[in-house]
Jmol script that loads the backbone (N, CA, C; Angstrom):
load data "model"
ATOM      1  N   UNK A   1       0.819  -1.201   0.000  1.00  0.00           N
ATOM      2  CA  UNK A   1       0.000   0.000   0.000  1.00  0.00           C
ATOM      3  C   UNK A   1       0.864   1.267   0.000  1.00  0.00           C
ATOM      4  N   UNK A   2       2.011   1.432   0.638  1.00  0.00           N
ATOM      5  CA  UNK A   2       2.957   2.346   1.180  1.00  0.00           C
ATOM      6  C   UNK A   2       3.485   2.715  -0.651  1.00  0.00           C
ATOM      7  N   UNK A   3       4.126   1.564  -1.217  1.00  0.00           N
ATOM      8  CA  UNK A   3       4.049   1.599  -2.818  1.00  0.00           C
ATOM      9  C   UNK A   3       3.389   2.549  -3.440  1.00  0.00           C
ATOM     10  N   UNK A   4       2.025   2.317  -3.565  1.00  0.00           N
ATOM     11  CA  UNK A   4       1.209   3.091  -4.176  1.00  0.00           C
ATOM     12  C   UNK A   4       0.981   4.379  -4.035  1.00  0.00           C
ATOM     13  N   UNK A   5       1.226   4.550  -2.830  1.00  0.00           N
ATOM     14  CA  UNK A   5       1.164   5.743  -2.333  1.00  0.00           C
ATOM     15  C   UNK A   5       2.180   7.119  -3.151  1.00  0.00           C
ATOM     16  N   UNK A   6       3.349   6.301  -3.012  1.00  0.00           N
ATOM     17  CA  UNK A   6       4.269   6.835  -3.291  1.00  0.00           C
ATOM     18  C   UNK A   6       4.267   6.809  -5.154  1.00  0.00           C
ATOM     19  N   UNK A   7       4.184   6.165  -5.537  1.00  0.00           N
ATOM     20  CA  UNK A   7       3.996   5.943  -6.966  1.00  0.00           C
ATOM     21  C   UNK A   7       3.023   6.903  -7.363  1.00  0.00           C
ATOM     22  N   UNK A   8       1.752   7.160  -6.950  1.00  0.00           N
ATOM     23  CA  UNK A   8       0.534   8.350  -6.868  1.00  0.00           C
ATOM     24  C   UNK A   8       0.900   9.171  -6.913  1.00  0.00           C
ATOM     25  N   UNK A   9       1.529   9.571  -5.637  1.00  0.00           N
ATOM     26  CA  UNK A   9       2.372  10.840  -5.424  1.00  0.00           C
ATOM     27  C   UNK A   9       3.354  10.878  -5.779  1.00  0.00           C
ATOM     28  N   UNK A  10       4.195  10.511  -6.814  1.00  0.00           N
ATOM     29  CA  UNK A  10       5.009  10.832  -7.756  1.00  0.00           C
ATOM     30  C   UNK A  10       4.242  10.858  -9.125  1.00  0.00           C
ATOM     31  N   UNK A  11       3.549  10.295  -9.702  1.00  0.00           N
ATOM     32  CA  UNK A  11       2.907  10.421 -11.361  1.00  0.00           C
ATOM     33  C   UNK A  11       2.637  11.958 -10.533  1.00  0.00           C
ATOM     34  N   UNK A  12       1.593  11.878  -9.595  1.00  0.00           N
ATOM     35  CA  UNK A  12       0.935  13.482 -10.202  1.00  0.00           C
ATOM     36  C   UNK A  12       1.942  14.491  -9.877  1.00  0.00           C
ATOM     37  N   UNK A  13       2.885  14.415  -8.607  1.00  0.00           N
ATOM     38  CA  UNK A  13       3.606  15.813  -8.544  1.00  0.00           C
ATOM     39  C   UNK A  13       4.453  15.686  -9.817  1.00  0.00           C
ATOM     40  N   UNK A  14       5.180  14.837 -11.008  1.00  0.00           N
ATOM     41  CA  UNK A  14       5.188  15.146 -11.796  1.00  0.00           C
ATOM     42  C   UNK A  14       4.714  15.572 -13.143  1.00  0.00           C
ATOM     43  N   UNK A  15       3.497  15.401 -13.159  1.00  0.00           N
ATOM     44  CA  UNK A  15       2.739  16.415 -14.068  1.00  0.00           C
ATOM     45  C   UNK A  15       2.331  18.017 -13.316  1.00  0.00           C
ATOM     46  N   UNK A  16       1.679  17.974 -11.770  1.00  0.00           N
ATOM     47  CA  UNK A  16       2.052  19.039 -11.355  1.00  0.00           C
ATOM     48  C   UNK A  16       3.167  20.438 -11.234  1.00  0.00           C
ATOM     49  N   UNK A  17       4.491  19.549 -11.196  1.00  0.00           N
ATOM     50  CA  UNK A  17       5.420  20.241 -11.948  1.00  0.00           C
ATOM     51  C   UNK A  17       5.411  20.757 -13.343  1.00  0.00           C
ATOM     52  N   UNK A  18       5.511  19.898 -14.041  1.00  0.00           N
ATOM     53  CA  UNK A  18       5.299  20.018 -15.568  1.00  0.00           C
ATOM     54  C   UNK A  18       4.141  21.451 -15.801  1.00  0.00           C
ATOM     55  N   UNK A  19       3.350  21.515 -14.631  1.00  0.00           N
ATOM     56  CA  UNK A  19       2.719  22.896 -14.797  1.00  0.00           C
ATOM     57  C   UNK A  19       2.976  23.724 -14.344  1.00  0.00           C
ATOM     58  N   UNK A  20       4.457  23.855 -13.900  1.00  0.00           N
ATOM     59  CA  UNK A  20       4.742  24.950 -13.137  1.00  0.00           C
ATOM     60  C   UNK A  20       4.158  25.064 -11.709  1.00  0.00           C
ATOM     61  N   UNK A  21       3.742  24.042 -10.992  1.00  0.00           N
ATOM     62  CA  UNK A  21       3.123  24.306  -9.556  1.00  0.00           C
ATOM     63  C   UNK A  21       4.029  23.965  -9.216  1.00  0.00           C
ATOM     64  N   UNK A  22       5.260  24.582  -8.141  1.00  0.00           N
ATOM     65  CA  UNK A  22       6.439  23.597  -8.050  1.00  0.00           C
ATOM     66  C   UNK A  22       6.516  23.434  -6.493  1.00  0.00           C
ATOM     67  N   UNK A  23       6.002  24.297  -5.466  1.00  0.00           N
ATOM     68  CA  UNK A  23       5.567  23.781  -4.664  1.00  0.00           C
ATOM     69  C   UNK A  23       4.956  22.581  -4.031  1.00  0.00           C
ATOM     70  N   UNK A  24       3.819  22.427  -4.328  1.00  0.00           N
ATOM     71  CA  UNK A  24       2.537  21.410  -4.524  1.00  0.00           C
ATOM     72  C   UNK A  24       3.650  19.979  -5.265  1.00  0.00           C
ATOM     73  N   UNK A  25       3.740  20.352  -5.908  1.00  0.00           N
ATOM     74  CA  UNK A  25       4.774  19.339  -7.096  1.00  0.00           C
ATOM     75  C   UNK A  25       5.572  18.395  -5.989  1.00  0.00           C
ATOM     76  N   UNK A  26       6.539  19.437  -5.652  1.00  0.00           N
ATOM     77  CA  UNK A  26       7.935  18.790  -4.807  1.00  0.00           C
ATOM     78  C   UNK A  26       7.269  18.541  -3.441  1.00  0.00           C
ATOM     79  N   UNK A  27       6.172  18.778  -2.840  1.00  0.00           N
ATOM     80  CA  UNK A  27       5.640  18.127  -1.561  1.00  0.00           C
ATOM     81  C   UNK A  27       5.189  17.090  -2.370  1.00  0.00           C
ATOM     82  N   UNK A  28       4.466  16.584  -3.548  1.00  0.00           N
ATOM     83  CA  UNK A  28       4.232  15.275  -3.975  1.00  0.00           C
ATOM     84  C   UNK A  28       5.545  14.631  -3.755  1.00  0.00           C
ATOM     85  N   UNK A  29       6.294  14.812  -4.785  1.00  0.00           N
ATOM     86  CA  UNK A  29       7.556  14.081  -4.897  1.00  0.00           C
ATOM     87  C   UNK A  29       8.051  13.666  -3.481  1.00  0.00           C
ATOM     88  N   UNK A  30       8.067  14.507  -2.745  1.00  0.00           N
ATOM     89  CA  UNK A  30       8.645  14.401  -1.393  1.00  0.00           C
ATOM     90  C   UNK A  30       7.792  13.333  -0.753  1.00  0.00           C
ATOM     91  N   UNK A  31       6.477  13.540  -0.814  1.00  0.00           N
ATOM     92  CA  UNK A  31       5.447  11.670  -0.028  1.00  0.00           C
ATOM     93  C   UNK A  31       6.090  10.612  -0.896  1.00  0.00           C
ATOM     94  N   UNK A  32       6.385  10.847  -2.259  1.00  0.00           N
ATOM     95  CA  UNK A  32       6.791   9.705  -3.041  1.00  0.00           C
ATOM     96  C   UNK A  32       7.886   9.167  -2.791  1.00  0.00           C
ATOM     97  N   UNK A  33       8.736   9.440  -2.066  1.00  0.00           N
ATOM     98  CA  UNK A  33      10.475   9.603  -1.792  1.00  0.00           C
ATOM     99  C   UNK A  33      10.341   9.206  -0.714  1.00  0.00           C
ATOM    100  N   UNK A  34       9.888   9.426   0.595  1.00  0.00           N
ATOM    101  CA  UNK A  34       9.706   9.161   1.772  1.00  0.00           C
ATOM    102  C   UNK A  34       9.126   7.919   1.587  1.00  0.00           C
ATOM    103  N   UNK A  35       7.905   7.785   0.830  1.00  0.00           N
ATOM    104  CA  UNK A  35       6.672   6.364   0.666  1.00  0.00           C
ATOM    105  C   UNK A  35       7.868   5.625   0.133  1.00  0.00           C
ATOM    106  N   UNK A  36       8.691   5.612  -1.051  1.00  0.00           N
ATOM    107  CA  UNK A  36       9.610   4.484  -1.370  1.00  0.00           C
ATOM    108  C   UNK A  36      10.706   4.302  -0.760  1.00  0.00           C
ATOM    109  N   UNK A  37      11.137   4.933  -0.073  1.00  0.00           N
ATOM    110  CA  UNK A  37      12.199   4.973   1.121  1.00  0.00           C
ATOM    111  C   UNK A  37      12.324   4.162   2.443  1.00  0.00           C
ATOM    112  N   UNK A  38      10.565   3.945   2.623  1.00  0.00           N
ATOM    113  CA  UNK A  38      10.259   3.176   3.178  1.00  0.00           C
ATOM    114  C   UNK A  38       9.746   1.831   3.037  1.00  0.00           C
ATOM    115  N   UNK A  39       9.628   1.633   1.814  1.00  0.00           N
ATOM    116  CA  UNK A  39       9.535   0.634   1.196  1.00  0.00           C
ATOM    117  C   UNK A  39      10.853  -0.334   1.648  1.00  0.00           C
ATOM    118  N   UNK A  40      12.036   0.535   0.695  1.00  0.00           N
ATOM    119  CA  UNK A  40      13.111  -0.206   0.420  1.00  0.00           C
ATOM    120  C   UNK A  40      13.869  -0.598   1.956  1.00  0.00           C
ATOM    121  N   UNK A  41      13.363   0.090   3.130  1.00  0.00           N
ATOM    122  CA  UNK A  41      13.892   0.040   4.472  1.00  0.00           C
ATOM    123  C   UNK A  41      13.262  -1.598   5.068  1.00  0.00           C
ATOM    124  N   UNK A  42      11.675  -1.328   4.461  1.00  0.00           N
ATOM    125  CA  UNK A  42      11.230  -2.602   4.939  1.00  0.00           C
ATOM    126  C   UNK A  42      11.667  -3.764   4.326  1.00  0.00           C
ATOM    127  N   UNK A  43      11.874  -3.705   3.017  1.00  0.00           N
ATOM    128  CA  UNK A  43      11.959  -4.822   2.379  1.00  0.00           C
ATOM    129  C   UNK A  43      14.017  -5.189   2.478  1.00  0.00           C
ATOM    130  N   UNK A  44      14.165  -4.535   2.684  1.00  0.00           N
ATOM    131  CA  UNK A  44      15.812  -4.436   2.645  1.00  0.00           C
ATOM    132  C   UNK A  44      16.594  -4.336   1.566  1.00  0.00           C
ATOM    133  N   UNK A  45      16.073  -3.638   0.742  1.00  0.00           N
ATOM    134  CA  UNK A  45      15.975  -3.355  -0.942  1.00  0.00           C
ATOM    135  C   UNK A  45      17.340  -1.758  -0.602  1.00  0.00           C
ATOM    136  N   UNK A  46      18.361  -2.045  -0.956  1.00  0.00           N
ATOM    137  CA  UNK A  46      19.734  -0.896  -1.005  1.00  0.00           C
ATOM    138  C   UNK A  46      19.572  -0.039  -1.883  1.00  0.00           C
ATOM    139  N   UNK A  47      19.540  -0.768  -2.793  1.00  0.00           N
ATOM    140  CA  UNK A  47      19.422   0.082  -4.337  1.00  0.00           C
ATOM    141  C   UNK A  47      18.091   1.286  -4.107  1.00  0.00           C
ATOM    142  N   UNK A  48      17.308   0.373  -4.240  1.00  0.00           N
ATOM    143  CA  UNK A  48      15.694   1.377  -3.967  1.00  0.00           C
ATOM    144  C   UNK A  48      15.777   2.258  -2.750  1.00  0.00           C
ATOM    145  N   UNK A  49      16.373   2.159  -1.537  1.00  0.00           N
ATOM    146  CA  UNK A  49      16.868   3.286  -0.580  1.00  0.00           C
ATOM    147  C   UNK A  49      17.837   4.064  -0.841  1.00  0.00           C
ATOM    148  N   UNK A  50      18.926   3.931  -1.243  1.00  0.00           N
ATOM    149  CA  UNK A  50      19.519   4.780  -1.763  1.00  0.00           C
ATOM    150  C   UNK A  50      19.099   5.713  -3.015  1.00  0.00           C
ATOM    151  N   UNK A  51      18.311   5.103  -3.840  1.00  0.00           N
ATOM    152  CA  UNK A  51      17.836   5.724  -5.251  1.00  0.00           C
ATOM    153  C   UNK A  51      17.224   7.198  -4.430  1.00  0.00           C
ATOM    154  N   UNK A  52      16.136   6.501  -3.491  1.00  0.00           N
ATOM    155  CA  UNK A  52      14.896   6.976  -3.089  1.00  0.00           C
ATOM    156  C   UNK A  52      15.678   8.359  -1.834  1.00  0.00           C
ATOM    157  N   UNK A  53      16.851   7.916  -1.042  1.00  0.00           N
ATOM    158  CA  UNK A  53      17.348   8.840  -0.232  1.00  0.00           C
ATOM    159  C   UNK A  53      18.055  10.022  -1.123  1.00  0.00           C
ATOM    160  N   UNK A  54      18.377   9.862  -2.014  1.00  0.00           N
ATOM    161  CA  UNK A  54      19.236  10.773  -2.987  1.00  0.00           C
ATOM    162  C   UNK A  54      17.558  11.954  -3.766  1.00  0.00           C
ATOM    163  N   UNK A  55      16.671  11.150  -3.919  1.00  0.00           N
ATOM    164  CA  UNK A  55      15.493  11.844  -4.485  1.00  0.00           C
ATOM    165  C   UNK A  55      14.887  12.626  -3.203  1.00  0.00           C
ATOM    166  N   UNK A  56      15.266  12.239  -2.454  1.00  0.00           N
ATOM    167  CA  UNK A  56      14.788  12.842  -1.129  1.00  0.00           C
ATOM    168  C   UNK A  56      15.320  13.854  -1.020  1.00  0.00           C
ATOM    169  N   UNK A  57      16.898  13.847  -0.805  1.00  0.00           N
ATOM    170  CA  UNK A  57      17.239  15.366  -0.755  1.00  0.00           C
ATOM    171  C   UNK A  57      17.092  16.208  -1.524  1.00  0.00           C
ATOM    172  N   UNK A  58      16.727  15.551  -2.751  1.00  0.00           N
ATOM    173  CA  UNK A  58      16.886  16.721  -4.562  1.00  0.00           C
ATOM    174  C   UNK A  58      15.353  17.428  -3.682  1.00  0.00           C
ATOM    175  N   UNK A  59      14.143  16.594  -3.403  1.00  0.00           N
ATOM    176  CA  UNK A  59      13.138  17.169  -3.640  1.00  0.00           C
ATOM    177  C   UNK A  59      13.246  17.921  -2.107  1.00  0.00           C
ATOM    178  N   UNK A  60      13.935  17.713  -1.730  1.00  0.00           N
ATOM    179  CA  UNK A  60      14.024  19.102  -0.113  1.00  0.00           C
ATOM    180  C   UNK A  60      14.677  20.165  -0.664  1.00  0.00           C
ATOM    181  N   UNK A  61      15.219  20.319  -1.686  1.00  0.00           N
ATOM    182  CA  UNK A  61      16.537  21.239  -2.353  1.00  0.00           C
ATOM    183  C   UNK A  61      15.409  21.708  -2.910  1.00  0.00           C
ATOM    184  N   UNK A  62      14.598  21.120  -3.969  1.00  0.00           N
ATOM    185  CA  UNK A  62      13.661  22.065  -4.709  1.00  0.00           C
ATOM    186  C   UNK A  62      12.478  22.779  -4.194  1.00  0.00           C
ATOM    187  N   UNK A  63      12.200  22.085  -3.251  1.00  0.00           N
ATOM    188  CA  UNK A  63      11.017  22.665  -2.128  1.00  0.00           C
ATOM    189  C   UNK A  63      11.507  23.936  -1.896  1.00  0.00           C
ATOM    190  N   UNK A  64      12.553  23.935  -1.406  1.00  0.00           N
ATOM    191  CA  UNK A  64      13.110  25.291  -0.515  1.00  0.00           C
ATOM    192  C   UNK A  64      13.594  26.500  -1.665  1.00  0.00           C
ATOM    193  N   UNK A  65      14.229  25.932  -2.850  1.00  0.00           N
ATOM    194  CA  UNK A  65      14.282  26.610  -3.727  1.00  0.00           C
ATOM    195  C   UNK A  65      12.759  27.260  -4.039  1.00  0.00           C
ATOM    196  N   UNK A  66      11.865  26.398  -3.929  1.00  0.00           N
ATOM    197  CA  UNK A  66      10.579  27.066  -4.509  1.00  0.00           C
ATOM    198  C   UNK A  66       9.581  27.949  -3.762  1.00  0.00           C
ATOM    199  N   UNK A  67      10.319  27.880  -2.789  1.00  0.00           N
ATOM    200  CA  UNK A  67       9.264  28.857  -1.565  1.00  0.00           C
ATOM    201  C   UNK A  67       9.859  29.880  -1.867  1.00  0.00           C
TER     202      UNK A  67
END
end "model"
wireframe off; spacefill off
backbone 0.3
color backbone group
């Protein structure tokens, strides 16, 4: 479920972006990053935590850029 979540909230904050909402956008991205982050913690998946910790900080970098 945690999956989906995150997958959701990544399709739309990237079309949200894509419209210039970049706020709104990068708080999606950011549930999506956190939601697969936790994924890969539970499952013990490296690759997918690391992917997902590196997307994590981009989308805290762009958040703050965008305020």
């Amino acid at each position: 479920m945690i999956g989906w979540i995150g997958t959701v909230a990544s399709v739309i904050g990237s079309f949200v972006v894509a419209f210039q909402v970049f706020v709104i956008g990068y708080i999606l991205f950011l549930v999506g990053s956190i939601s697969w982050l936790w994924v890969a913690v539970k499952t013990r998946n490296l690759s997918l935590g690391v992917l997902n910790g590196f997307f994590m900080v981009a989308n805290i970098i762009g958040l703050w850029k965008a305020i």
